[in-house]
C-alpha positions as CSV (number, residue, x, y, z in Angstrom):
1,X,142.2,-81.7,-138.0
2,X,142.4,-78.1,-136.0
3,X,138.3,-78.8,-136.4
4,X,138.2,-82.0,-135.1
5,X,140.6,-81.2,-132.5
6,X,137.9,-78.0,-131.3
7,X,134.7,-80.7,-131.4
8,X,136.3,-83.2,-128.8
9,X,137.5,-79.9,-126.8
10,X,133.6,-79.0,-126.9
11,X,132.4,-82.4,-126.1
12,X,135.1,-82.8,-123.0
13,X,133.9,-79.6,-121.6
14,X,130.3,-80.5,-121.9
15,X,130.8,-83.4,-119.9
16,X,132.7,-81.9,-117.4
17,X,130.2,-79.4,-116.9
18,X,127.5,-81.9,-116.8
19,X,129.4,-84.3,-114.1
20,X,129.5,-80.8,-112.0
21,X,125.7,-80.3,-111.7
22,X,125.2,-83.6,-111.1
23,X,127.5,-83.5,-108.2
24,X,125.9,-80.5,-106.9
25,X,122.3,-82.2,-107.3
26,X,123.6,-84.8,-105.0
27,X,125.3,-82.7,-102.8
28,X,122.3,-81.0,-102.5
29,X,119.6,-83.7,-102.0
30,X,122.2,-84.8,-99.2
31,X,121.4,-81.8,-97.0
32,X,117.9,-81.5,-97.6
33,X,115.2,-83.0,-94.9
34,X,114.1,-86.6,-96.1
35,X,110.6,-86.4,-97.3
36,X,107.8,-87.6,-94.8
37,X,106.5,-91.2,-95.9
38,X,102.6,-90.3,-96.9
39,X,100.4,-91.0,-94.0
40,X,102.5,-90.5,-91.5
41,X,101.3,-87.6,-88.8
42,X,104.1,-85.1,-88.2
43,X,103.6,-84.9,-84.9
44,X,103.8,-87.3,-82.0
45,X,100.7,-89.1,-80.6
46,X,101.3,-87.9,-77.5
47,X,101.2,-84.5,-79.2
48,X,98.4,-84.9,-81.1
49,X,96.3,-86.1,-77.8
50,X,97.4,-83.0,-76.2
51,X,95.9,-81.1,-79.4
52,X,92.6,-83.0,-79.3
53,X,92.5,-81.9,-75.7
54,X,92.7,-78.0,-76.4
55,X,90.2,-78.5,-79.3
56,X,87.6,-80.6,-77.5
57,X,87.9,-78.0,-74.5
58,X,86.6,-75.6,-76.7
59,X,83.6,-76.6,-78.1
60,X,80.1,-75.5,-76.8
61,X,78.1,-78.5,-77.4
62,X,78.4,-82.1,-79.0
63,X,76.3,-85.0,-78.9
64,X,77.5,-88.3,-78.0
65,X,76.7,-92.1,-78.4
66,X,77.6,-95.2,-75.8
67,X,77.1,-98.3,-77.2
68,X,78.8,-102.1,-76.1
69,X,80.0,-104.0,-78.5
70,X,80.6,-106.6,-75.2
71,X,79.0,-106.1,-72.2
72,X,77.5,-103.6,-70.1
73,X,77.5,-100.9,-67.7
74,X,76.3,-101.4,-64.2
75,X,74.4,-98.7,-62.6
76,X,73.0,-98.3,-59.1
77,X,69.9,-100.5,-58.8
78,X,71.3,-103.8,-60.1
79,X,70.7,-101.7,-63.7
80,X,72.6,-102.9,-66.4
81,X,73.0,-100.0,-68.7
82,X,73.6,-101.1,-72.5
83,X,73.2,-97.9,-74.7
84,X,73.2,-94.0,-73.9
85,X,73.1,-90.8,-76.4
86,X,72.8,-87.5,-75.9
87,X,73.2,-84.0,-76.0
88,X,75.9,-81.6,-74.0
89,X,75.0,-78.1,-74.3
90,X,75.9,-75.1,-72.3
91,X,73.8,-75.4,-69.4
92,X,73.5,-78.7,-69.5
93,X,72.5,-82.4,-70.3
94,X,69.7,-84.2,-72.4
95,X,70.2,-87.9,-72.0
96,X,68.5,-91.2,-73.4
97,X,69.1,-94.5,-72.0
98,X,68.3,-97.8,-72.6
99,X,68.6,-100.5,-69.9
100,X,68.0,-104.3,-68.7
101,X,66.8,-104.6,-64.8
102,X,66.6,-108.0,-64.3
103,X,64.8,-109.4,-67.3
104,X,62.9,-106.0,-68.0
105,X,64.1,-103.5,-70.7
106,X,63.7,-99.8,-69.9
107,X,63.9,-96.5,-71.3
108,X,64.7,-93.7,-69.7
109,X,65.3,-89.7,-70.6
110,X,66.7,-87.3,-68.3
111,X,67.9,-83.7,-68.5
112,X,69.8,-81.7,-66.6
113,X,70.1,-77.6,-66.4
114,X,72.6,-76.1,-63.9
115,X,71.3,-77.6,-60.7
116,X,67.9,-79.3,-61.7
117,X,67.4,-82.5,-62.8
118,X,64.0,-84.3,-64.8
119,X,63.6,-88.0,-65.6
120,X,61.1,-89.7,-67.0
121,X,59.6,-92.3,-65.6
122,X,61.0,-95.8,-67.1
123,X,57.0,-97.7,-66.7
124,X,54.6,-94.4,-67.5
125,X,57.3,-92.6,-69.3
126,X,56.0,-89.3,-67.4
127,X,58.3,-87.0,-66.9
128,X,58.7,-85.1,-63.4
129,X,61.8,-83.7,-61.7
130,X,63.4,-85.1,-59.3
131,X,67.0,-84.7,-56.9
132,X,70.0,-85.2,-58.6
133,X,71.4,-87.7,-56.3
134,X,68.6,-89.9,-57.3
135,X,69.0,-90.1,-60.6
136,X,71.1,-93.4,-61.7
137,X,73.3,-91.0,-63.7
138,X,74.2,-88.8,-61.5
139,X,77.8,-89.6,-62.1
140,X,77.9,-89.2,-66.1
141,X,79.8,-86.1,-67.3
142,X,81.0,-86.4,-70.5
143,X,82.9,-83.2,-70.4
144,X,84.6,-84.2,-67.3
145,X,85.6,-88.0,-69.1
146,X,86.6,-86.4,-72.4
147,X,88.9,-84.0,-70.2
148,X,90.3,-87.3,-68.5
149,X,90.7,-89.3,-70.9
150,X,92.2,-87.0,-72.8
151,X,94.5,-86.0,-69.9
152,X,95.4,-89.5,-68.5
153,X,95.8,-91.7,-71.7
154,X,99.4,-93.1,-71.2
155,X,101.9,-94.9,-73.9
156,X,100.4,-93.2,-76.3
157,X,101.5,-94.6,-80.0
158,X,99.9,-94.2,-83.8
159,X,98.5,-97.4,-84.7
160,X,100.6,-98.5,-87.8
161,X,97.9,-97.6,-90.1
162,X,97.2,-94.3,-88.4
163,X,95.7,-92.4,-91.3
164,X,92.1,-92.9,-92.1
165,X,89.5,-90.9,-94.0
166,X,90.8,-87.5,-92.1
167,X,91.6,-89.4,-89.3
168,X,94.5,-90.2,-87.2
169,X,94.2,-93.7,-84.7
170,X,95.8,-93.7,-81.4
171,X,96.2,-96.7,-79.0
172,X,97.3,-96.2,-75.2
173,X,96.1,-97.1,-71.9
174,X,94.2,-95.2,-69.3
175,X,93.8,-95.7,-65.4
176,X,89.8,-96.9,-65.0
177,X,89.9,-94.4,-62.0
178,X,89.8,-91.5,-65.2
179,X,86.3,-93.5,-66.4
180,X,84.3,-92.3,-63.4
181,X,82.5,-89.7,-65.5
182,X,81.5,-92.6,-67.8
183,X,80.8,-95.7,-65.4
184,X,80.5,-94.6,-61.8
185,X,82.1,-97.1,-60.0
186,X,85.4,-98.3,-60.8
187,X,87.9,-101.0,-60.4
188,X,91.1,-98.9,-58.8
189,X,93.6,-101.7,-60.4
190,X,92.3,-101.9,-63.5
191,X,94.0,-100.4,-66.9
192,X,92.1,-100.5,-70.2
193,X,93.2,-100.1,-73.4
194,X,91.9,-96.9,-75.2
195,X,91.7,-96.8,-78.5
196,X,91.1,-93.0,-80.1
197,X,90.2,-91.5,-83.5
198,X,91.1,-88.2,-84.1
199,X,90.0,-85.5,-86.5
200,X,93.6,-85.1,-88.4
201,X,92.7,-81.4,-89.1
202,X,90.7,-80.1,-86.5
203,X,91.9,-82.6,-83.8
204,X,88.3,-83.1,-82.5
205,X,87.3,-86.2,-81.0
206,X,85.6,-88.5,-83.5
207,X,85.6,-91.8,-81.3
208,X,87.1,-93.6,-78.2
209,X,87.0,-97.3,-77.8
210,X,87.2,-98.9,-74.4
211,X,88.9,-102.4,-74.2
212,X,88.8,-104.6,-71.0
213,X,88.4,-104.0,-67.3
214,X,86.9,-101.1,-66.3
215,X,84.1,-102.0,-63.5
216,X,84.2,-104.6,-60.5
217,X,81.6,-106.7,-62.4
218,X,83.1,-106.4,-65.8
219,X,84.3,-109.3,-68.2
220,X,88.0,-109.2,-69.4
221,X,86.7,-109.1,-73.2
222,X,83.9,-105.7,-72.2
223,X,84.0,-103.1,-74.7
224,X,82.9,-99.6,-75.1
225,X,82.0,-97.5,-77.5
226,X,81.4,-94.0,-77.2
227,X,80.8,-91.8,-80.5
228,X,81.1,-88.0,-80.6
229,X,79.3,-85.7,-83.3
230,X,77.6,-82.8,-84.0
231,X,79.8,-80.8,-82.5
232,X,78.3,-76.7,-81.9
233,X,75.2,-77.6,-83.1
234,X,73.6,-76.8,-80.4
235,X,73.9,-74.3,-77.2
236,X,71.1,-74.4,-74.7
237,X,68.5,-77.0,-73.7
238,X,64.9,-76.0,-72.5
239,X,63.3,-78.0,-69.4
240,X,61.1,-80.6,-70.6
241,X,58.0,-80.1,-68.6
């Protein structure tokens, strides 16, 4: 009996000391921070805007693609401008456009270096240099309208699927007055929706999207597209003739 008596003692005692860890386990787990749900940035989109900023300040050349998925751009010249790409180096621009006037298409290249400017000539395709403030993209400075859009994008907020591939997706809108380094002339009343992908590690630039009014002339459903890649690949650009 005195042995049976000592096994239930044990077996009390056990349990005892088991209900004790397990209250400290939970006691615990109650104090500790709740664990991030997996694909969700730590940081706020505003903050990570700010980031992509300071990161995309830094770089010493990228290249860049504008496309339309609707639309167009209107240049100077009744020139509807539907696709540019290029290269922004350290002293300058290297540009490639193509373009409808009227019912012609056009090509066109230009580069830029400090205060010089070459084009080539959309019929011949010779190139010569010319003033600046006669080129029809005299206004286009993409480090300027990464700076301001950057800078000016407003109700920032992580799209609801924000995490993709490396990247993080960020939805706000942006005064069309902050476009000028893209389009030229803007509508002063107009605010677009901007739509930018992110770089979740480096907080580079991958992407901006362009939804709506922008220009005078442009349809409620325009979209732009503008691509960045290659960044530092390059640093200096040599005249072309």
């Amino acid at each position: 009996m005195a042995k049976l008596h000592t096994h239930k003692t044990l077996l009390k005692s056990l349990a005892a000391i088991t209900a004790l860890m397990l209250l400290l386990a939970l006691a615990a787990c109650s104090r500790a921070e709740p664990a991030p749900v997996p694909g969700t940035p730590l940081i706020t989109a505003s903050e990570t805007v700010s980031l992509s900023r300071v990161a995309t300040a830094g770089l010493r050349s990228f290249s860049f693609e504008l496309t339309h998925d609707s639309g167009h751009t209107t240049l100077s010249g009744a020139i509807e401008l539907t696709r540019a790409s290029g290269l922004v180096a350290t002293n300058g621009l290297d540009l490639e456009a193509e373009a409808n006037i009227g019912r012609a298409f056009v090509r066109v290249e230009a580069v830029v270096i400090g205060e010089q400017t070459w084009m080539t000539n959309p019929l011949t395709g010779v190139w010569s240099e010319i003033a600046p403030e006669d080129s029809p993209f005299a206004f286009l400075d993409p480090v300027k309208l990464v700076a301001d859009i950057l800078g000016d994008t407003q109700q920032a907020t992580y799209l609801a699927d924000s995490s993709s591939n490396g990247n993080v997706m960020i939805e706000g809108q942006i005064p069309a007055e902050s476009l000028a380094a893209l389009v030229g002339t803007v509508d002063p009343n107009a605010l677009p929706t901007v739509l930018l992908t992110v770089d979740a590690t480096s907080h580079l630039l991958k992407k901006i999207v362009l939804s709506g009014i922008v220009q005078p002339e442009d349809e409620i459903d325009t979209i732009r597209v503008i691509t960045f890649l290659e960044f530092n690949k390059q640093t200096l650009l040599e005249p072309p003739i």
